[in-house]
Residue frames relative to the residue before (quaternion, step in Angstrom):
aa qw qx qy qz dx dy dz
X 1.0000 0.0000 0.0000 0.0000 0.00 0.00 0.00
X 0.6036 -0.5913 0.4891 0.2163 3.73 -1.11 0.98
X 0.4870 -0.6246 0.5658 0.2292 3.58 -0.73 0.88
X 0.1040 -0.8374 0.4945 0.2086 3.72 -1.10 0.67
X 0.4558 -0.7797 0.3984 0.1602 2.98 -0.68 1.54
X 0.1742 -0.6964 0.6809 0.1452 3.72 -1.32 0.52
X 0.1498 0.7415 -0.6403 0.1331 3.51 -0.85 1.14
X 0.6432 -0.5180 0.5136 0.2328 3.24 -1.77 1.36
X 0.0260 -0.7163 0.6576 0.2319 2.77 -1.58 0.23
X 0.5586 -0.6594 0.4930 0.1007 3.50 -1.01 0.96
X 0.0949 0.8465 -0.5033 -0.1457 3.61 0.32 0.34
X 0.0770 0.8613 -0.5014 -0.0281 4.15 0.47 0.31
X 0.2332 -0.7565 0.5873 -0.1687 3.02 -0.76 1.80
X 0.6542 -0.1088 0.1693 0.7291 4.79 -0.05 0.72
X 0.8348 -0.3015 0.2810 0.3649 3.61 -1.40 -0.97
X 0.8566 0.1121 -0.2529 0.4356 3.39 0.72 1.26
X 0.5935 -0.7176 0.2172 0.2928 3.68 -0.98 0.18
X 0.2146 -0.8364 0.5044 0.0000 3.45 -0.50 0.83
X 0.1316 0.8440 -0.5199 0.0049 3.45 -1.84 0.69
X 0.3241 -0.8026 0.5008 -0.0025 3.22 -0.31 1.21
X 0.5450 -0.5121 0.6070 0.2688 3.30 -2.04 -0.65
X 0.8406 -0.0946 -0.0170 0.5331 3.19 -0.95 1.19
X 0.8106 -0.3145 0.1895 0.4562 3.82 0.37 0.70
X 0.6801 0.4551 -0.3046 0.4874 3.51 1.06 -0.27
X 0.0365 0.8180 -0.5376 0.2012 3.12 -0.12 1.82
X 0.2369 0.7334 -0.5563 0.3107 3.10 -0.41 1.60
X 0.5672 0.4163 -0.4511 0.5491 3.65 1.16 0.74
X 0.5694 -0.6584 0.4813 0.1033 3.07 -0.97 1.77
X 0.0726 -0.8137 0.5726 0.0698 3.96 -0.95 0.77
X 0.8176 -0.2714 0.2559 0.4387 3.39 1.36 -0.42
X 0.6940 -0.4463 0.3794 0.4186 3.71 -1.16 0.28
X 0.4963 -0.5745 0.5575 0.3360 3.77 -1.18 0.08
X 0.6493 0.4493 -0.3072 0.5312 3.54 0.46 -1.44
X 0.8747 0.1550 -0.3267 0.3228 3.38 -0.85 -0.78
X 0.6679 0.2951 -0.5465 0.4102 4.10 0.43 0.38
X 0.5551 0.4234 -0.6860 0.2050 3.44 0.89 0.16
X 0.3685 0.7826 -0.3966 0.3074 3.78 1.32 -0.48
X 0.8449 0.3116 -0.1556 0.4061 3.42 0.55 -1.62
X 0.5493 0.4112 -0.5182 0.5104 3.86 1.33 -0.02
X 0.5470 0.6735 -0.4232 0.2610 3.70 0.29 -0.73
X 0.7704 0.2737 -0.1738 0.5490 3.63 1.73 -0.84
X 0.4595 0.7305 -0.2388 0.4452 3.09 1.86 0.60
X 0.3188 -0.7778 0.3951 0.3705 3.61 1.47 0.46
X 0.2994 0.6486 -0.6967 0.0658 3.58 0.43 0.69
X 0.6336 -0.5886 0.3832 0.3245 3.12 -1.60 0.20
X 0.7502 -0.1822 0.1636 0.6142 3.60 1.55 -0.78
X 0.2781 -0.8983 0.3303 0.0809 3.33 -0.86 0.96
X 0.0443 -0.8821 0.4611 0.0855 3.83 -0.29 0.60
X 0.1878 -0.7804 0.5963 0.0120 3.25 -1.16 1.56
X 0.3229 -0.8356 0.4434 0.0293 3.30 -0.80 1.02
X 0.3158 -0.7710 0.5314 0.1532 3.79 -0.01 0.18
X 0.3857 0.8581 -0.3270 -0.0896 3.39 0.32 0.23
X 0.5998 0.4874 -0.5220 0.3609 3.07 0.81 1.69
X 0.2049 0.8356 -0.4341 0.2669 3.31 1.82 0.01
X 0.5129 0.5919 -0.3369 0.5226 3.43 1.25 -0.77
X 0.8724 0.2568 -0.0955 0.4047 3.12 -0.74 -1.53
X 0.7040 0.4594 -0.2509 0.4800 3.41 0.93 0.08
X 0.3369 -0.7282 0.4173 0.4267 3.98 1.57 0.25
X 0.7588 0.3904 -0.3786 0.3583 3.19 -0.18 0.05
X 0.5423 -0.6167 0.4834 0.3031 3.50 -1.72 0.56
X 0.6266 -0.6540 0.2860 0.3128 3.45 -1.43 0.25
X 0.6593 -0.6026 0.2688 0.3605 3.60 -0.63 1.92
X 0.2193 -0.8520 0.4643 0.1020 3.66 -0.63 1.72
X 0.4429 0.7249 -0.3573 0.3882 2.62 1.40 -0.02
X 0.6901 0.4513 -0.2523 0.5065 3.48 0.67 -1.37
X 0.5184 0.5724 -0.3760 0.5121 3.74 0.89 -0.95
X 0.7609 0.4372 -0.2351 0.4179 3.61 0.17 -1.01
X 0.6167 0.4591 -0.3373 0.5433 3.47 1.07 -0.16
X 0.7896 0.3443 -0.2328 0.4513 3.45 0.79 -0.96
X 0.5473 0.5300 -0.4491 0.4668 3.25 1.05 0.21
X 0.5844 0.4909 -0.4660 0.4477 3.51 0.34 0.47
X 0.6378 0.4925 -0.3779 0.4559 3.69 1.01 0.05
X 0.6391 0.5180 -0.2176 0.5252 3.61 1.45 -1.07
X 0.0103 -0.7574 0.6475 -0.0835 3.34 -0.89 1.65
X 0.7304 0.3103 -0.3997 0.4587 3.38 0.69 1.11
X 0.6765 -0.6169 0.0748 0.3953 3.04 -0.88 1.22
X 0.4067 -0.8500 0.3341 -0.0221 3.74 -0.84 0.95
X 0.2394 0.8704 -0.4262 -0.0582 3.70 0.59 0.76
X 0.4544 -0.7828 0.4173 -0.0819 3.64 -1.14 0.93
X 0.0105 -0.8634 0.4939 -0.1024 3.66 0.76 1.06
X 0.6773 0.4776 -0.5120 0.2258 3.91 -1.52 0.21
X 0.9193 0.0804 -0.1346 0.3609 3.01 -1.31 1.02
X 0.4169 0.6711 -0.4590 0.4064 3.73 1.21 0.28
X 0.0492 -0.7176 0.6682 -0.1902 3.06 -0.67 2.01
X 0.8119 0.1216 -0.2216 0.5263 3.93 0.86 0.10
X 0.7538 -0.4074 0.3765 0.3521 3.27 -1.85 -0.42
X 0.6743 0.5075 -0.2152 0.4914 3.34 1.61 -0.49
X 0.4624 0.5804 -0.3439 0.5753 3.20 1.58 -0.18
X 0.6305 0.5196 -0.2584 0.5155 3.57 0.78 -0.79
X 0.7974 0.3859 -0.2295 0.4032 3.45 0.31 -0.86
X 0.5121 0.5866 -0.3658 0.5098 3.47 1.43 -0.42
X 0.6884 0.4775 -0.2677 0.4758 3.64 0.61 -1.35
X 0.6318 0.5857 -0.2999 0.4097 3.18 1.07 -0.52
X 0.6394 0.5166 -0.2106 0.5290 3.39 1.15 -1.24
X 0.6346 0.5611 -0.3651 0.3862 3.28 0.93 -1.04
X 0.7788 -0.3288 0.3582 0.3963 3.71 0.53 -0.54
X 0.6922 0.5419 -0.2258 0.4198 3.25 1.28 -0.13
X 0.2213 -0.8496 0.4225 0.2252 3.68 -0.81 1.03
X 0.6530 0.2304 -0.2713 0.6685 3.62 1.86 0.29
X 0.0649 -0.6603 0.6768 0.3189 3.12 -1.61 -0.26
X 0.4429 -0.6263 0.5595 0.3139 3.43 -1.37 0.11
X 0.2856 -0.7667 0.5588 0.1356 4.17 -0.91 0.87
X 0.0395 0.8054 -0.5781 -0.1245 4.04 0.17 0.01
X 0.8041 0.2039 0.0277 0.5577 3.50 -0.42 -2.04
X 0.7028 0.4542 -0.4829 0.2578 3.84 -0.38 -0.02
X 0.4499 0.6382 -0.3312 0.5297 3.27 1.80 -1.06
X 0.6943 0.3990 -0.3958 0.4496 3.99 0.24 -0.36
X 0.6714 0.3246 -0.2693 0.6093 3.84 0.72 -0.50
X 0.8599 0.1604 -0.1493 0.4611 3.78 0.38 -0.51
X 0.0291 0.8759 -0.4424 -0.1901 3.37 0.15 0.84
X 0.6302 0.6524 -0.3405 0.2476 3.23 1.40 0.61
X 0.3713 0.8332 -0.2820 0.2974 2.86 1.90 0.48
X 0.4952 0.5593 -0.2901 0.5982 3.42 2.01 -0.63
X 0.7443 0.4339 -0.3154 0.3979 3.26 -0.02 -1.17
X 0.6294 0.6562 -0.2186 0.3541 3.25 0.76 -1.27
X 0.6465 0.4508 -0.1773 0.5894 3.85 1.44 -1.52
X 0.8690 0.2929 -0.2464 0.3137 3.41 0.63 -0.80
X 0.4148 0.6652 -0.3823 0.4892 3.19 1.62 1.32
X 0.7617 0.2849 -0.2320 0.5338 3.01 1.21 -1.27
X 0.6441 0.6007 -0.1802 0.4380 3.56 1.33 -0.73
X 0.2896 -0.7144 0.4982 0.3970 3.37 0.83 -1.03
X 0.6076 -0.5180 0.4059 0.4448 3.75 -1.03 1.22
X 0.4603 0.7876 -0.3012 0.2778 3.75 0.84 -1.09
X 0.7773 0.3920 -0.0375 0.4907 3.12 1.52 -1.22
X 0.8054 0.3341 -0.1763 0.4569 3.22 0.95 -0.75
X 0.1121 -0.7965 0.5941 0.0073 3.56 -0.97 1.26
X 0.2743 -0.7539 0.5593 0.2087 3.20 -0.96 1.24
X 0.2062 -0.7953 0.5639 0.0834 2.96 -0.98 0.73
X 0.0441 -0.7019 0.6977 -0.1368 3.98 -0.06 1.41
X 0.2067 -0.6089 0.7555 -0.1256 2.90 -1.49 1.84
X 0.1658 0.7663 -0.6113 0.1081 3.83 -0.31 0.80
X 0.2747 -0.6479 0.7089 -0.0476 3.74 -1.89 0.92
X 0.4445 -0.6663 0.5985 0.0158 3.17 -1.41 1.16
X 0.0182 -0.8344 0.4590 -0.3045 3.26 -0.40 2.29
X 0.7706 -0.2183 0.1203 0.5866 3.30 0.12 1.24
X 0.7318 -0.3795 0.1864 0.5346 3.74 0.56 1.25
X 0.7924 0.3242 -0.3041 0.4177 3.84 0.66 -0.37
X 0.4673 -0.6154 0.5611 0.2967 3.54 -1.24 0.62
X 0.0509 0.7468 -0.6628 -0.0213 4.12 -0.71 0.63
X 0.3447 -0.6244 0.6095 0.3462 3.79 -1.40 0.21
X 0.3714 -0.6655 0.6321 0.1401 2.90 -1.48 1.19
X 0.3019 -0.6893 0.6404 0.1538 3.96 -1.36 0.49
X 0.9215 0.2103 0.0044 0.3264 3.82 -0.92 -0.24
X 0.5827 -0.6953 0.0471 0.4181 1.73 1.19 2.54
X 0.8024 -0.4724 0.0971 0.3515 3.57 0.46 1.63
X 0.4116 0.6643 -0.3787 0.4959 3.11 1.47 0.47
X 0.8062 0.1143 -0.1807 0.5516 3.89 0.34 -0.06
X 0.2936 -0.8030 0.4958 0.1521 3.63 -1.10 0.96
X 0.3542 -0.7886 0.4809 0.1463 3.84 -0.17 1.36
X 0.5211 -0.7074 0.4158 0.2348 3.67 -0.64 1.15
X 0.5549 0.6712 -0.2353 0.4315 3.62 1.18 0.54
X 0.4192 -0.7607 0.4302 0.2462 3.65 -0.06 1.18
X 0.5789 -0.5392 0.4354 0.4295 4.15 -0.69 0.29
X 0.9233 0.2284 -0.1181 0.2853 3.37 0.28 -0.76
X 0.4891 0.4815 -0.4750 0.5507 2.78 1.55 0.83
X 0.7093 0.4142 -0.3110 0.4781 3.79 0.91 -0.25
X 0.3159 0.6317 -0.4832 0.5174 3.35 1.69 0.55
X 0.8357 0.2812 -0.1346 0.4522 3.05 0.04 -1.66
X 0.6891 0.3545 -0.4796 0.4116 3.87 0.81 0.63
X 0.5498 0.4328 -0.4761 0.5327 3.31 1.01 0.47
X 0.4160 0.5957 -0.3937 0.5631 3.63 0.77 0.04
X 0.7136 0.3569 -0.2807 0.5335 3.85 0.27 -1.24
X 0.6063 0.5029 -0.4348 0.4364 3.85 0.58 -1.03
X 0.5756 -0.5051 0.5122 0.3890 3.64 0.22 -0.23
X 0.3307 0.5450 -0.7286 0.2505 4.10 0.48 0.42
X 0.2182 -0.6370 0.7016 0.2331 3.52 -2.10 0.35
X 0.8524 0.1241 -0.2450 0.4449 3.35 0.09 0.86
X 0.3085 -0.7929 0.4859 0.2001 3.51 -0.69 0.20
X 0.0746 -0.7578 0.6402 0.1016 4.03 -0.32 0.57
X 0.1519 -0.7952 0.5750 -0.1185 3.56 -0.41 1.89
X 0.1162 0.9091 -0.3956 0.0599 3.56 -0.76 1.15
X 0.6396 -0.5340 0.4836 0.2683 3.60 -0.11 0.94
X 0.1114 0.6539 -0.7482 -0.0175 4.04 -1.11 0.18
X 0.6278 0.3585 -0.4141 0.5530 3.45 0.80 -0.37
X 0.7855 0.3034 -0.2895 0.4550 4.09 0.22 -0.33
X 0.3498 0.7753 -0.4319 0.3002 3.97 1.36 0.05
X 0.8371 -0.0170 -0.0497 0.5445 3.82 0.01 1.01
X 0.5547 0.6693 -0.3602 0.3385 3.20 1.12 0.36
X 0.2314 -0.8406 0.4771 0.1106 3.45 1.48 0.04
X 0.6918 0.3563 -0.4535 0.4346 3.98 0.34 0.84
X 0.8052 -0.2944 0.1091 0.5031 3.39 0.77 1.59
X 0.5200 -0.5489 0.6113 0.2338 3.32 -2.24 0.50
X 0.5667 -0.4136 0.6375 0.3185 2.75 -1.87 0.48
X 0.1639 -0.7475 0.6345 0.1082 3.76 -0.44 1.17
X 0.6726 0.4963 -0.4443 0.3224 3.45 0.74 -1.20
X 0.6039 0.7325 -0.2163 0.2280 3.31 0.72 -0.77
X 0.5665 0.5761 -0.0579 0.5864 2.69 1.37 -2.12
X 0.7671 0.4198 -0.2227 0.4311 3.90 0.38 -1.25
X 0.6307 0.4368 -0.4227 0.4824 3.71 1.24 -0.63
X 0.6368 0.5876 -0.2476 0.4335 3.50 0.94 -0.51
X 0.7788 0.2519 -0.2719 0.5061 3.48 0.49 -0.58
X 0.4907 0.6705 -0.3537 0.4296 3.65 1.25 -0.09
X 0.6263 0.6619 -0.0680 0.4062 3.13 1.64 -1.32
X 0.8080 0.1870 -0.0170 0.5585 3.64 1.23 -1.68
X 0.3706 -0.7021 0.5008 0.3448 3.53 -0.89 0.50
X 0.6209 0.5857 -0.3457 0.3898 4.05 0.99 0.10
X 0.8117 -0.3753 0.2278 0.3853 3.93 -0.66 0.52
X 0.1026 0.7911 -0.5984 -0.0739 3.73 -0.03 0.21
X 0.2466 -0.7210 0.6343 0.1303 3.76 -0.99 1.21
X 0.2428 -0.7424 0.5966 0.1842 3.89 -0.94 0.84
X 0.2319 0.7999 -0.5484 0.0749 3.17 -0.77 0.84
X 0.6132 0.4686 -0.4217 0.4761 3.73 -1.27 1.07
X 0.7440 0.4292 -0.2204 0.4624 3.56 -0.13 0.86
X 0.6166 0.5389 -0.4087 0.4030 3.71 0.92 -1.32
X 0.1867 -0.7668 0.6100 -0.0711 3.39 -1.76 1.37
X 0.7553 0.0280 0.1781 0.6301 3.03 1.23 -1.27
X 0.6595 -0.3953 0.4630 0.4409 3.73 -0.98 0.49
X 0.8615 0.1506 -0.3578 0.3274 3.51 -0.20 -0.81
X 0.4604 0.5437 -0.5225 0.4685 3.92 1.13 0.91
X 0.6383 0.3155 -0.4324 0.5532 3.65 0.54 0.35
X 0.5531 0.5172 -0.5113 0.4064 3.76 0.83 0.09
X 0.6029 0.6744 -0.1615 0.3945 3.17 1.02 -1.38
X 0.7871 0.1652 -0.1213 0.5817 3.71 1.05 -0.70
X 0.6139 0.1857 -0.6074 0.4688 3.51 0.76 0.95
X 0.5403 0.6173 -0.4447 0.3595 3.71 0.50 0.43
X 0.7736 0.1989 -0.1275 0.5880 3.25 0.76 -1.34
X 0.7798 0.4751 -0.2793 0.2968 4.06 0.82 0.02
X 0.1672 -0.8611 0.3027 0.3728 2.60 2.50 -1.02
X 0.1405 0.8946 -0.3867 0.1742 3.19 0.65 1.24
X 0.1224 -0.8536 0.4473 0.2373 3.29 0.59 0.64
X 0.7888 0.1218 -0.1932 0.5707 4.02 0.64 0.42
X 0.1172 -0.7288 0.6740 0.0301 3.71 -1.62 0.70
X 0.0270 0.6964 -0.7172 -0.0046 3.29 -0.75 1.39
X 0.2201 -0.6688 0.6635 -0.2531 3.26 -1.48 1.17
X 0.1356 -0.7511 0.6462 -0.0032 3.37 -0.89 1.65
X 0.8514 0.3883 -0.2346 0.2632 3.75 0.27 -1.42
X 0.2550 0.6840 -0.5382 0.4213 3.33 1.81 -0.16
X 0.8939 0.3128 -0.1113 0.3012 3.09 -0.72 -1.88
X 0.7450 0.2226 -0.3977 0.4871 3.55 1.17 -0.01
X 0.8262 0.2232 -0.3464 0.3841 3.68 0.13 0.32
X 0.5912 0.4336 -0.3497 0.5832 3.79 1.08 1.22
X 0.4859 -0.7100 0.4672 0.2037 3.46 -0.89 0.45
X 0.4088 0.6646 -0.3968 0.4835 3.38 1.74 0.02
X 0.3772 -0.7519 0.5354 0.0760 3.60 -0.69 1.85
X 0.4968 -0.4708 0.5574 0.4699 3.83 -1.16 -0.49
X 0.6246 0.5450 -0.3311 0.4509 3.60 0.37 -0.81
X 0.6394 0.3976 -0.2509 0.6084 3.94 1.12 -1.19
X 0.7153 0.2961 -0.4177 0.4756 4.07 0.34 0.17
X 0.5085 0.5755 -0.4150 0.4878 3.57 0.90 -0.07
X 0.8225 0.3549 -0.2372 0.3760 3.75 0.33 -1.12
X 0.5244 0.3744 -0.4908 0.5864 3.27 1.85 -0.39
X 0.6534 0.4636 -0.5609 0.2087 3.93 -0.44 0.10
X 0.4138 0.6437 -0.3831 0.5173 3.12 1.86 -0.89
X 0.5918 0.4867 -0.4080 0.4965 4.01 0.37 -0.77
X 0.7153 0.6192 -0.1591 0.2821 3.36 0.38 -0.97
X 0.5033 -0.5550 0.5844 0.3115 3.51 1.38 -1.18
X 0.6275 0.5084 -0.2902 0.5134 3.89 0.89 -0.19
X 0.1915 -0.7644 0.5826 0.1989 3.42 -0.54 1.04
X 0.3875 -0.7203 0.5479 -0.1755 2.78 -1.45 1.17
X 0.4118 -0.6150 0.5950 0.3133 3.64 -1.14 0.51
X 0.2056 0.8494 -0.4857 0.0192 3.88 -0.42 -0.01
């Protein structure tokens, strides 16, 4: 069985990081450089930084800065905004990154998965499906959670899954900064569904909400922003409680 992994998420927003509620992220948390500094000696297991206006702003996410901060990050490292081609991939890639994360272009291009995880290897590319609960059905939202896509979760799971993605990065908008648990049902129809990695994310409060969704959802990763910035609970302190628990672990 695969070790579950606990990884930050990074939420970078102009010239620093931010986090919010349910996608509205617009309380500042701090500098980029120095927390990518302070998880890096923090046994996380792997970190994700997000761009999240690279979108709404046309342009991908500044390789430059990536390339600078990627010399501090010594675990593996995956990187998502504004990636609308194969060359967009391969830059992030050069820059310093060993994944990237796909969200909104995959809905207008659906050859952008398939496409990375040919020339790249599936290895590299995480979809990332952000999805909300609408009149009894669950749809994925695009732009950075601003536009709902006429497509149920778990059928665009399992076609990004066919495109060749190797992992999936699954998030809540209705449970995003709210910090009283995942959407398990969700998380469990979904990973029950694909035979490729499924990251939980949106919801973690407390060690025993990330037990709770790789137990009852079968998540095989939990990334997680507001834990680690507004609680004193460490990665290393949710690892050893899962270790309590029966959950392999990195340690």
């Amino acid at each position: 069985m695969l070790k579950v992994r606990i990884m930050p998420t990074l939420l970078w927003k102009d010239f620093g990081l931010v986090k919010g509620i349910s996608f509205d992220s617009n309380r500042r948390v701090g500098a980029l450089l120095p927390s990518i500094k302070v998880y890096s000696v923090r046994d996380v297991d792997e970190l994700i930084l997000l761009d999240i206006t690279a979108t709404e702003q046309n342009r991908l996410a500044d390789v430059e800065t990536i390339k600078d901060i990627s010399k501090e990050v010594f675990v593996p490292f995956t990187v998502g905004g504004g990636i609308k081609k194969a060359v967009d991939i391969k830059n992030i890639l050069l820059a310093g990154a060993d994944k990237v994360t796909i969200n909104t272009e995959s809905y207008k291009n659906n050859n952008i998965i398939e496409e990375g995880a040919k020339i790249f290897g599936s290895q590299c590319i995480v979809a990332s499906i952000d999805f909300k609960r609408v009149n009894g059905k669950t749809f994925c939202v695009s732009h950075a959670g601003t536009k709902v896509e006429p497509i149920e979760v778990t059928q665009w799971a399992k076609t990004v899954e066919n495109m060749g993605a190797g992992e999936i990065l699954l998030t809540s908008v209705d449970k995003d900064g709210r910090m009283d648990g995942f959407d398990y049902e969700i998380v469990g129809e979904v990973t029950s569904l694909v035979n490729i990695p499924v990251i939980a994310s949106g919801g973690a409060g407390c060690a025993q909400d990330i037990y709770e969704v790789i137990k009852k959802g079968g998540a095989s990763a939990i990334a997680a922003a507001s834990i680690f910035h507004f609680t004193e609970q460490t990665p290393q302190e949710i690892k050893e409680y899962l270790y309590t628990k029966g959950i392999n672990v990195r340690r």
